[in-house]
C-alpha positions in Angstrom: 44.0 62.8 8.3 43.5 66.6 8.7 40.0 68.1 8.6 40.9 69.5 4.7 42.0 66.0 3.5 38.3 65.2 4.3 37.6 67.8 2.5 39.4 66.8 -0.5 37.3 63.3 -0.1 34.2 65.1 -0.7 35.7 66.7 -3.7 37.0 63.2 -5.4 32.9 62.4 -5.1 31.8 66.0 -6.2 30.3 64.7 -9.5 28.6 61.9 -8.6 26.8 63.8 -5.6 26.1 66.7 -8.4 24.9 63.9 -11.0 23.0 62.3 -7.9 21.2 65.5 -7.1 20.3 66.3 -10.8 18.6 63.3 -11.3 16.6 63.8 -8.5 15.8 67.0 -9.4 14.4 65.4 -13.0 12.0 63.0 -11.2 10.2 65.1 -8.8 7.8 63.3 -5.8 5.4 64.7 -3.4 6.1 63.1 0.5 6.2 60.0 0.9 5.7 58.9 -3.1 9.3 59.4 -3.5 10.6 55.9 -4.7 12.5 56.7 -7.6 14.3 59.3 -5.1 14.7 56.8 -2.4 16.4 54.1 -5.2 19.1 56.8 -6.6 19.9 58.0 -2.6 20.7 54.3 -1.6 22.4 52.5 -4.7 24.5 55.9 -4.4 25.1 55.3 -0.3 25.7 51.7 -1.2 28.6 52.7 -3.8 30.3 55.0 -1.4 30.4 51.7 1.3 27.4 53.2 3.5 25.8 50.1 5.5 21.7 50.6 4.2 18.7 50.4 6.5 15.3 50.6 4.1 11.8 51.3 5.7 12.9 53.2 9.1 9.7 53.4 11.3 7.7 51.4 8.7 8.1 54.2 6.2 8.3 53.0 2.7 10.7 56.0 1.6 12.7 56.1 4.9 16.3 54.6 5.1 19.7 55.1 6.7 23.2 55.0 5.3 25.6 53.9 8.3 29.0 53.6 8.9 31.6 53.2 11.7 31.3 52.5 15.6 30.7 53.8 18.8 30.4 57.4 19.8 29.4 60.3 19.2 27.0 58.7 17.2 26.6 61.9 13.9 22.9 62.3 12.5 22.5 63.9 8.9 19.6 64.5 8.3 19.1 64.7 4.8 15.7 65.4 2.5 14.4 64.6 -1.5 10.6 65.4 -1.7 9.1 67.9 -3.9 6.9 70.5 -4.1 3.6 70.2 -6.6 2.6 72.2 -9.8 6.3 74.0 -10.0 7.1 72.1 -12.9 10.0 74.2 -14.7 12.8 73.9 -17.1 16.3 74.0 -15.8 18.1 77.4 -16.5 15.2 78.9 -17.5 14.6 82.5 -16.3 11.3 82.5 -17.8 8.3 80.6 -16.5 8.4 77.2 -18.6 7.0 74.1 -17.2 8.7 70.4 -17.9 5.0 68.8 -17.4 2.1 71.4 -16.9 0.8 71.4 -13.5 3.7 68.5 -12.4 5.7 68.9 -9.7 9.1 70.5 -9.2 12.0 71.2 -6.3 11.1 74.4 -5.8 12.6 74.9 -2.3 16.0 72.7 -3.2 15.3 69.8 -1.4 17.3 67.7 -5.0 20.3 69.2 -3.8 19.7 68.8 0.7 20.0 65.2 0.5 22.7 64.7 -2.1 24.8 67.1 0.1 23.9 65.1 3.4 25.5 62.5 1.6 28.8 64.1 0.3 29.2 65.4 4.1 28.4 62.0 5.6 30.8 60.8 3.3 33.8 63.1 4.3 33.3 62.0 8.1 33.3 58.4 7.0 36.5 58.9 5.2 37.8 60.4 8.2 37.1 58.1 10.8 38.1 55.1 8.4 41.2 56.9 8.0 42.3 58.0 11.7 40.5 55.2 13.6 38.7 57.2 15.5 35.5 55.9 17.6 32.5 57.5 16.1 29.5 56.6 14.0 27.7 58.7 10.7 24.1 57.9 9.5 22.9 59.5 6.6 19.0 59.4 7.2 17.0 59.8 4.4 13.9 61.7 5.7 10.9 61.9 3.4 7.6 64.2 3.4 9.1 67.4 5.1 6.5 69.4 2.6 3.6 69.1 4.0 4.1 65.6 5.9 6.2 65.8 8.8 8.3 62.9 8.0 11.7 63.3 10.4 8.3 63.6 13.5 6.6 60.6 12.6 10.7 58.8 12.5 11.4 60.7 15.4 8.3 58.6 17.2 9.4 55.7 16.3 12.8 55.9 17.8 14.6 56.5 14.9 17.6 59.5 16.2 17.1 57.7 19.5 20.8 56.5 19.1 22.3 60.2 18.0 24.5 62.4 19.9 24.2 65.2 17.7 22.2 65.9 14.5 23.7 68.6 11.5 21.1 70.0 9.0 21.6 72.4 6.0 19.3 73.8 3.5 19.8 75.7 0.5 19.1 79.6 0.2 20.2 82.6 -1.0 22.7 83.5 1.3 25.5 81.4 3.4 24.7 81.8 7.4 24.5 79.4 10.3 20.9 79.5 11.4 20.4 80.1 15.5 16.9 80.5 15.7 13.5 78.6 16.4 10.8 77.4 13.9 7.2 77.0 14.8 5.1 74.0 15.8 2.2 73.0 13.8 -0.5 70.7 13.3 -2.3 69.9 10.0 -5.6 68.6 9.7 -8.9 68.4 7.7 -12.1 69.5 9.2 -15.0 67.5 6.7 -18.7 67.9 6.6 -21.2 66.4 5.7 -24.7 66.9 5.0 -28.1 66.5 2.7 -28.2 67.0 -1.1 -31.3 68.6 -2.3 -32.5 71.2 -5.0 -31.8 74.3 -4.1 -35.1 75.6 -5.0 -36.4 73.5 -1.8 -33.6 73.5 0.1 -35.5 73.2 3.6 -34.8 69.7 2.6 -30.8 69.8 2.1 -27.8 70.4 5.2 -25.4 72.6 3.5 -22.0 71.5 4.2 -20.5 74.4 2.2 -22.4 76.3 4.1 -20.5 74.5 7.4 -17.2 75.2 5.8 -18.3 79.0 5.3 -19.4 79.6 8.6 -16.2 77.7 9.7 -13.9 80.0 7.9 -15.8 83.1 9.4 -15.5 81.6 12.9 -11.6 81.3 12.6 -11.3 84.8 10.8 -12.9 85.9 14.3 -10.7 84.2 16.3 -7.4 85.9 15.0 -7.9 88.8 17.3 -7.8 86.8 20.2 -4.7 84.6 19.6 -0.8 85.9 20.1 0.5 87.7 17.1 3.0 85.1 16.4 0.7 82.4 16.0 -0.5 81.5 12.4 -3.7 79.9 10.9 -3.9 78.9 6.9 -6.3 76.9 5.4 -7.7 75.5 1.5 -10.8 74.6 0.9 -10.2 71.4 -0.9 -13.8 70.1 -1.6 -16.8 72.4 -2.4 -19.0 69.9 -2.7 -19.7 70.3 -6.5 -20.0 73.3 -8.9 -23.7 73.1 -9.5 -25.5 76.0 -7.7 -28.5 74.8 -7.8 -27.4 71.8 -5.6 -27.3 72.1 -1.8 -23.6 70.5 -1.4 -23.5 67.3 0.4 -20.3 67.1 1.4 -17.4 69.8 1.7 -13.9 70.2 3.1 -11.3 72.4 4.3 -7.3 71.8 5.2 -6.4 73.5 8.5 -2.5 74.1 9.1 -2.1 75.6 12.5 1.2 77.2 13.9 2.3 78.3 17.3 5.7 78.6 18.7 5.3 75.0 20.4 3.6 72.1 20.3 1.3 72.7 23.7 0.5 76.3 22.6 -0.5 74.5 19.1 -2.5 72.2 20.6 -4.7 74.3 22.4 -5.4 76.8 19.3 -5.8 73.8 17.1 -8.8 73.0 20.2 -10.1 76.4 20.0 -10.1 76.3 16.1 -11.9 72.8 16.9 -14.7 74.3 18.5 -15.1 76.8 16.0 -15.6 73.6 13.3 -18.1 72.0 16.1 -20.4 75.2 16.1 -20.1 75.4 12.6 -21.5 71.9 12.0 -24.2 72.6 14.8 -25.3 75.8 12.7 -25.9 74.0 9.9 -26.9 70.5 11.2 -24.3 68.9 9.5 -21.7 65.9 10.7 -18.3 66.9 11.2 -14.8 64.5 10.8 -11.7 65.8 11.8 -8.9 63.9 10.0 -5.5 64.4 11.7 -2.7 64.6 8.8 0.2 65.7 10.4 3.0 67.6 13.3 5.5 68.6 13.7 7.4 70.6 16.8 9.4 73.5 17.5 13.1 74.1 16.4 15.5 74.5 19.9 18.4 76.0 18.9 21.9 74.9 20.3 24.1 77.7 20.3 27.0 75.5 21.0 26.1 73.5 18.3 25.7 76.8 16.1 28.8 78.7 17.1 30.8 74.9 15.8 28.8 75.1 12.3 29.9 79.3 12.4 33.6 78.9 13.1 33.4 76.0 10.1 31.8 78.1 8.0 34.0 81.0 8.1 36.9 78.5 7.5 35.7 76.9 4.6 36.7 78.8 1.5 33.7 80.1 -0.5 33.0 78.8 -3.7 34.2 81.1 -6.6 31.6 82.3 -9.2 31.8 83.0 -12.8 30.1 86.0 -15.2 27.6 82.9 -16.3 26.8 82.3 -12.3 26.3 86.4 -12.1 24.5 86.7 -15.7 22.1 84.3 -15.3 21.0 85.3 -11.4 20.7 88.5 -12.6 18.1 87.2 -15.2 16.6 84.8 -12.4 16.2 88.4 -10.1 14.6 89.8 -13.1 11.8 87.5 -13.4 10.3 88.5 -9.5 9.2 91.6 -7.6 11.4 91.4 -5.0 9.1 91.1 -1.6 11.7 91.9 1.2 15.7 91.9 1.0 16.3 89.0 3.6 19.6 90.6 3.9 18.6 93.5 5.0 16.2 91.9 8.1 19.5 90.0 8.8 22.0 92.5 9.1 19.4 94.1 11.6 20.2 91.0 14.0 23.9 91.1 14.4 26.8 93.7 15.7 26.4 97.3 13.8 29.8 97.0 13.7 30.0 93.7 12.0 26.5 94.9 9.4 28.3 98.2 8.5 30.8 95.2 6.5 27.6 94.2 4.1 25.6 97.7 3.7 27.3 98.3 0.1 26.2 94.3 -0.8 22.7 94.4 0.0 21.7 94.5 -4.2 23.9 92.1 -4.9 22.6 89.2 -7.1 24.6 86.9 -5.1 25.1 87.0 -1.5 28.8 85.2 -1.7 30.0 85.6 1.9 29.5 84.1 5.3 27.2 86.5 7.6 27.7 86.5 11.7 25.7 84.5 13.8 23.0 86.7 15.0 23.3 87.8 18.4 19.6 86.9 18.9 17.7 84.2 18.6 16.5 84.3 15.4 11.9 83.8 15.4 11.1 82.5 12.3 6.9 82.1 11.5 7.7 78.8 9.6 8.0 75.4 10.5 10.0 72.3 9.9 10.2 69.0 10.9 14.0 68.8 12.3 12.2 70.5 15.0 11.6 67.4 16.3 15.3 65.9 15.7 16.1 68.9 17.6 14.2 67.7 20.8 16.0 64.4 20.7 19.6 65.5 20.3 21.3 68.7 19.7 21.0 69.5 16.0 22.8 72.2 14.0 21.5 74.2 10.6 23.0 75.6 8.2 22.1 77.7 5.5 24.2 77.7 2.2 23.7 79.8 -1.2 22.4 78.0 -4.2 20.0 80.7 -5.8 20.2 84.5 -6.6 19.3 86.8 -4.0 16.0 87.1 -2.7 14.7 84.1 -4.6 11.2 83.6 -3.2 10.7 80.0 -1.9 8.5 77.6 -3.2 8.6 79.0 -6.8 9.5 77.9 -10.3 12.4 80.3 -10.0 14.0 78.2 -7.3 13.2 75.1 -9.3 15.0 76.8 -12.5 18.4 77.3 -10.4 18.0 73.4 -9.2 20.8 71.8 -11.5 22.6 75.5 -12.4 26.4 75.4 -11.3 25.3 78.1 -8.3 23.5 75.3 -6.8 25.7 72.6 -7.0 28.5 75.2 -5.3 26.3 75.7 -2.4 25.7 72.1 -2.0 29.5 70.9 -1.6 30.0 74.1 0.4 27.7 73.0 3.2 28.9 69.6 2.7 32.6 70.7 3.5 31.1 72.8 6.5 28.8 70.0 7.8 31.6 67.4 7.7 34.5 69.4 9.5 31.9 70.3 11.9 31.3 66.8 12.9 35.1 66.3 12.9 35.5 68.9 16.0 33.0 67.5 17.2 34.7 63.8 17.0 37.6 65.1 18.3 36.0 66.9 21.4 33.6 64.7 23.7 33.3 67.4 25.8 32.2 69.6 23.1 29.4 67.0 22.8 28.7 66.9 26.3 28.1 70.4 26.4 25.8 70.8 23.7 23.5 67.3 25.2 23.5 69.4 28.5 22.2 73.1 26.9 19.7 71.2 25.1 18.6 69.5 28.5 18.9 73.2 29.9 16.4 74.3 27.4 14.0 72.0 27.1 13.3 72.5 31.3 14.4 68.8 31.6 11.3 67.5 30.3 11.6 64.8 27.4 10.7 65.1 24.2 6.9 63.8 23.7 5.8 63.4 19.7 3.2 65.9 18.8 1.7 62.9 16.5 -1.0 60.7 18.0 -0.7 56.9 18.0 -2.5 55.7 15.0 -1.7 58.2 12.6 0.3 57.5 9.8 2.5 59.3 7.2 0.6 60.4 4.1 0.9 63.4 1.7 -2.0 65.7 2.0 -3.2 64.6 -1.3 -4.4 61.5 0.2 -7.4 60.6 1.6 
């Protein structure tokens, strides 16, 4: 079988991934409460003759879809959750929630699993077909938003067994992505103190008051930390909303980011210090409640340049005057931020950037960029950082909204099911899926990208930024 015979496998499956991937997208979950999203993924692996692990690492919402034998051993690494309160209509370009204040995929996560699956699929065809060694696992990862899942698998053992891992997500542009992502750690800092009137409030321990001074400590502290590093927090408890009530109780959500997990540590200690002083100031008790981690991203370039040369072979999907229309109303319904396009083309040859000048307003960004010639620094995070410190890992991006879509909006949830979105989706599974075949084909090619990753990571192993005892929950549990 020839690399576009695979190909044509993912096609004869197109529209049950697409129907797979809709339904999703109609019953939205938060990490790790996505059952209904775990029971499509596997009665779908099952059909297509994937071998089913449920409750990887003791994660209810955690499962593998296997198939095949011996090496390489080929991770995908696919995700489901949703985000909360971005309920919103399908094909809407005007803000219209399903369920006021539900939740909604607004960063496309409906459509990153189903495609995992379509590509997992295509290598599965192919190695039943040419009887090839080589084993695919579909892995379905939960809790990426906000929960860390593939890190709290990753301690576990779970990609123990993979040579390589591939990774795409959707965006609004098609590009192979060779950069890093940040570590972080997530974690609630509680007080608690002594109710009382407020008109004799000798008597009370304000633990607002500890959450204040908290806030003020760590606004202090940004001066003194490298510019890269990031601090975000929510107050998620004020205690009440009486003011004439000392609060007895208050909380805030830390997330902390630092380009790895050591450097993230020791602000997270610093920041820790800051919580401690504030308690002391107010004569409060303090609890620090550890919710999640994640690590940093190492990119492979010998894994990326494999996903570029695939990506520039893979025909691009062709759009229609509905596709164009309706991006053009989904652009419409924004202030444009930033043209990521523009940033981009800053990273690659001026030679090769000149080629995309006169597309930079487009509404949709159908081509393949270059690989950027540097390392790419990106001040978010993601959990296949720590896939990435197991085994060499690839990521893609693929188009599946108008340009310049901002993440994590109702925008992106509106262009969930539209036919832009399913393109992108069978795209990257085409691209993921003759990358793996190469890589099949080429032990040497796999060799090389286990020893770069060795290279890079100084020849130290990877060590799970989660303590023991933690467990995967969504931050909207206690």
């Amino acid at each position: 079988m020839e690399k576009f015979e695979a190909y044509k496998k993912i096609d004869d499956v197109k529209s049950r991934i697409e129907k797979l991937s809709d339904d999703i997208w109609a019953c939205p979950e938060t990490a790790f409460e996505e059952f209904e999203s775990t029971k499509l993924q596997i009665e779908c692996l099952k059909e297509l003759g994937f071998e089913v692990t449920e409750d990887l690492g003791g994660i209810k919402t955690a499962y593998s879809g296997r198939w095949g034998s011996g090496h390489p051993v080929i991770g995908l690494l696919g995700e489901f959750d949703a985000l909360s309160s971005l309920s919103q209509k399908a094909g809407c370009a005007t803000h219209d929630p399903v369920v006021e204040g539900g939740n909604g995929h607004g960063c496309g996560h409906n459509l990153l699993g189903s495609g995992c699956i379509a590509a997992a699929y295509g290598i599965k065809e192919y190695l039943k077909a040419t009887g090839k060694s080589g084993t695919v696992i579909y892995y379905g990862c939960p809790g990426e938003e906000g929960g860390s899942g593939k890190a709290f698998m990753a301690k576990y053992g779970v990609f123990d067994e993979c040579d390589i891992a591939l990774h795409w997500h959707p965006g609004d542009s098609f590009y192979v992505y060779n950069g890093s992502y940040n570590a972080n750690i997530q974690l609630y800092y509680r007080f608690k103190g002594i109710a009382a009137h407020a008109a004799s409030a000798q008597f009370g321990r304000s633990a607002l008051d500890a959450v204040e001074l908290m806030n003020c400590g760590v606004q202090f502290l940004r001066e003194h930390m490298d510019q890269g590093y990031r601090i975000h927090y929510a107050i998620t408890d004020t205690g009440g909303f009486s003011p004439n009530v000392v609060q007895p109780k208050a909380e805030v959500l830390y997330l902390i980011r630092a380009d790895n997990s050591k450097h993230a540590a020791e602000l997270k200690a610093r920041v820790d210090n800051i919580a401690l002083g504030a308690a002391m100031m107010t004569d409060t008790e303090l609890e620090m409640d550890f919710i999640k981690a994640c690590s940093n991203l190492i990119p492979v370039p010998t894994m990326n340049r494999m996903l570029q040369k695939n990506a520039e072979e893979t025909p691009l999907p062709e759009y229609t005057a509905e596709d164009h229309e309706f991006a053009k109303k989904i652009i419409a319904s924004y202030e444009a931020s930033g043209n990521y396009l523009e940033s981009y083309l800053k990273l690659i040859d001026p030679k090769d950037a000149e080629k995309f000048e006169d597309k930079m307003n487009d509404e949709l960004h159908a081509f393949v960029l270059p690989m950027s010639l540097s390392e790419q620094k990106s001040g978010g995070s993601s959990d296949v950082g720590d896939v990435s410190q197991v085994c060499p890992t690839g990521f893609l991006y693929a188009l599946t909204v108008a340009a310049n879509t901002p993440g994590h909006s109702w925008q992106e949830v509106a262009q969930g099911k539209a036919p832009t979105a399913h393109k992108g989706m069978i795209w990257a599974a085409k691209v993921l899926c003759g990358t793996a075949i190469d890589f099949i084909n080429d032990p040497d090619a796999v060799a090389a990208a286990q020893a770069e990753l060795k290279k890079r990571m100084g020849g130290e192993k990877y060590v799970c930024p989660i303590p023991d005892g933690a467990k995967p929950r969504g931050i909207s549990k206690h």
